[in-house]
N, C-alpha and C positions, 0 to 999 in steps of 0.2 A: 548569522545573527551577530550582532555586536552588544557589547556589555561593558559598554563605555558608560549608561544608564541604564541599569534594572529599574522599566517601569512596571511591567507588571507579568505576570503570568496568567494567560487561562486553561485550565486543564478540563478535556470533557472527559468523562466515565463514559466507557460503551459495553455494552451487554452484547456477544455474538452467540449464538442459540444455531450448531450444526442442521441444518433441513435435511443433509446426506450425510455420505461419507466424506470426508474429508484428510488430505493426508500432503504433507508437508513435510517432506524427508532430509534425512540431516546425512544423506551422500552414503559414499562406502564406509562401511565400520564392521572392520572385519571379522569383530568376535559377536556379529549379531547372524543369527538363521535365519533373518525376513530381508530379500535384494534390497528395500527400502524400505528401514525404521521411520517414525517417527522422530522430529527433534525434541527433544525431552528434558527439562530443567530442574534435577533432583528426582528423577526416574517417571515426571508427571509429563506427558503431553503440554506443548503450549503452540499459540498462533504467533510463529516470531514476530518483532517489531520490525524488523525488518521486511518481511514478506508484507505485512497490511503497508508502509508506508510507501514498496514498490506499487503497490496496485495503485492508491489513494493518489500519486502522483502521473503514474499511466490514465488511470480514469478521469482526473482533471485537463490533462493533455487535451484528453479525445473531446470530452466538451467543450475548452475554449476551443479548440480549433471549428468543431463543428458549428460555432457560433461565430467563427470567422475572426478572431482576436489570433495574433501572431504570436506563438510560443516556438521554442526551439525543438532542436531534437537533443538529449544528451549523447556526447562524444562517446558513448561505451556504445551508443544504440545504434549508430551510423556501422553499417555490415567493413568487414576486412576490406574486402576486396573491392568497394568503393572510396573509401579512403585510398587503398595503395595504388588504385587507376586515375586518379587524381578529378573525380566524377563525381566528386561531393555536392556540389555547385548544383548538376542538373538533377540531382537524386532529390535535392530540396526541393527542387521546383516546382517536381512531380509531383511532391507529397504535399506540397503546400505550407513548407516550416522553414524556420529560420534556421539558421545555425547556431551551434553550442553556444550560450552566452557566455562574454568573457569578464572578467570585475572591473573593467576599466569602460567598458561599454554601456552601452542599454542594456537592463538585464532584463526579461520576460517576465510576468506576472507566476507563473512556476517558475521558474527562480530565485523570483525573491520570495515566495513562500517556502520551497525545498533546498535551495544552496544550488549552484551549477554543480556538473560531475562530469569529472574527466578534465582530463588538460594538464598543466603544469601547475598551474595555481585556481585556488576554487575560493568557492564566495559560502559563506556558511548558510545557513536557511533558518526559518524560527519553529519548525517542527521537530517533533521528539515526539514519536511513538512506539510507545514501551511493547514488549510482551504482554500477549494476553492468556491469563492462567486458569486454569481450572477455578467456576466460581463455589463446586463442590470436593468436598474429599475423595479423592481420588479412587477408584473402583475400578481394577483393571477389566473387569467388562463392559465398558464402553470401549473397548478398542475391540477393533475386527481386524482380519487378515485376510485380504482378496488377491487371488490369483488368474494374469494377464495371459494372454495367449494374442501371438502376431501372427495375423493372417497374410497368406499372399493374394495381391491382386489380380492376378490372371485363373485361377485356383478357385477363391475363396475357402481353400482347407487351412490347416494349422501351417505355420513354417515351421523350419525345423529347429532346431536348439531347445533349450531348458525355459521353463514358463518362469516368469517372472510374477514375486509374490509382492504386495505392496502393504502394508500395515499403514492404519487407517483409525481416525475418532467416528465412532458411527453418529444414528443419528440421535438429535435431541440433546446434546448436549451441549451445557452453558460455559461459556469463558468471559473473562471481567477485565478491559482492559485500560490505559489510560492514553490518552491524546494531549500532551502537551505544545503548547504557542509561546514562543517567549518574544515581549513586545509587540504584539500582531497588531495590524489594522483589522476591525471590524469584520471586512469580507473575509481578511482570509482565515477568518474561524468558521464563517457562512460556507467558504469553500471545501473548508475538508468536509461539513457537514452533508454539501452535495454528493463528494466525492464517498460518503460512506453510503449515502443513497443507491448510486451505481455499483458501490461492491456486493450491496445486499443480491443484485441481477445478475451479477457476471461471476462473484463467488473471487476465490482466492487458493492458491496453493495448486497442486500436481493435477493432472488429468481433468481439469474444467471441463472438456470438451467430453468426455465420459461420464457427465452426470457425478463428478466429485466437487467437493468446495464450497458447492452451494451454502451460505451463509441467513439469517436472519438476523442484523445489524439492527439494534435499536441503543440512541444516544437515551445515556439516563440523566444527564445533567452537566452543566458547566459551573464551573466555579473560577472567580476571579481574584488571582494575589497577591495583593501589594505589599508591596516593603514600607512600614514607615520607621517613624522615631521611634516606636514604642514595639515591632516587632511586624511581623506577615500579619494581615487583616486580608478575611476570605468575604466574599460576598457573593452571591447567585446570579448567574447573569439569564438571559434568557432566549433560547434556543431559536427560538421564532426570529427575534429580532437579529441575531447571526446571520440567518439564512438572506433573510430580505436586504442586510447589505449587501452580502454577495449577487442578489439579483439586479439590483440596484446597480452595484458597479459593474457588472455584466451587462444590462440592457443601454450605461453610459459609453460604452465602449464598442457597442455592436450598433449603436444608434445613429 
């Protein structure tokens, strides 16, 4: 993003409402008993910012491409051992994506809504999505503690070693997040709109494919803020109309 001019800012609020278990772990830590904690900010569970804007930018990926609009792939995504066979080239071709955008080039339509990544030098992006925090007092009974077992495939019994335990937000529970855009065009507030559509389906965090993560995404409002002479002036903007740009310059662009 550049801030050579603050014109404005739109921040949406989104409500996400666990359907399942849910569980987003913050690695090894070795004075904890659960294989995988929770990541936790001031001892409370949260949905890092980080984790929704990886999805939010994967799930936009997959739409424009599936609509046939040319986005990249980011240089951290392209596998080792394609880069180091010098196989980048046909690996694109297959998949059907551009290469890493660079800032002196064309940049993709995710890119200029998230910033390129990877490379030497990178192009900043106009999203900023914060953590999402418990929208209640913290109750450490909404966390659970599920324990894995890896089966063999020729078998199907247990394999051998020690079960892995996974700590986990159960279900039903609410977190309050914020989505900020600084300077955006129209769609791509319409965009991330979509893209929280597809998170609600595909969920976020460890073991999706095990029925974890599953989410209930609902946007509660956008709000828009300007800088004048006199200070920040907020104003409401309106969700619907977000959306329909992005469809708009979506149906220009696949048209």
């Amino acid at each position: 993003m550049t801030f050579e001019k603050l014109d404005r800012i739109v921040e949406l609020t989104i409500k996400y409402t666990t359907l399942g278990t849910l569980s987003i772990g913050a690695g090894d830590q070795p004075q904890s008993t659960v294989d995988s904690p929770l990541i936790r900010i001031g001892g409370e569970p949260v949905i890092p910012g980080s984790s929704l804007k990886g999805a939010l930018r994967s799930n936009l990926e997959a739409i424009l491409a599936q609509r046939g609009v040319a986005v990249c792939v980011p240089y951290t995504a392209i596998p080792n051992d394609i880069r180091k066979s010098g196989r980048t080239g046909q690996y694109l071709q297959d998949i059907g994506r551009l290469n890493t955008c660079k800032p002196n080039e064309e940049i993709c339509p995710i890119c200029q809504m998230f910033g390129t990544a990877g490379g030497a030098q990178g192009l900043s992006g106009h999203v900023i999505v914060l953590d999402a925090r418990l929208k209640d007092t913290f109750d450490p009974a909404i966390l659970t503690e599920r324990t894995h077992v890896a089966i063999t495939r020729d078998t199907r019994a247990q394999a051998g070693g020690a079960l892995v335990s996974v700590e986990a937000v159960d279900a039903g529970v609410e977190f309050s997040g914020i989505i900020r855009l600084v300077n955006p065009e129209d769609w791509m507030v319409g965009a991330i709109l979509r893209g929280l559509e597809v998170l609600g389906y595909l969920g976020v965090g460890a073991k999706k494919t095990s029925g974890y993560g599953q989410l209930q995404v609902e946007p509660q409002q956008v709000v828009i803020r300007k800088l004048t002479a006199t200070g920040w002036e907020a104003t409401a903007g309106d969700l619907d109309a977000y959306r329909q740009a992005f469809d708009t310059r979506l149906a220009k662009a696949t048209g």
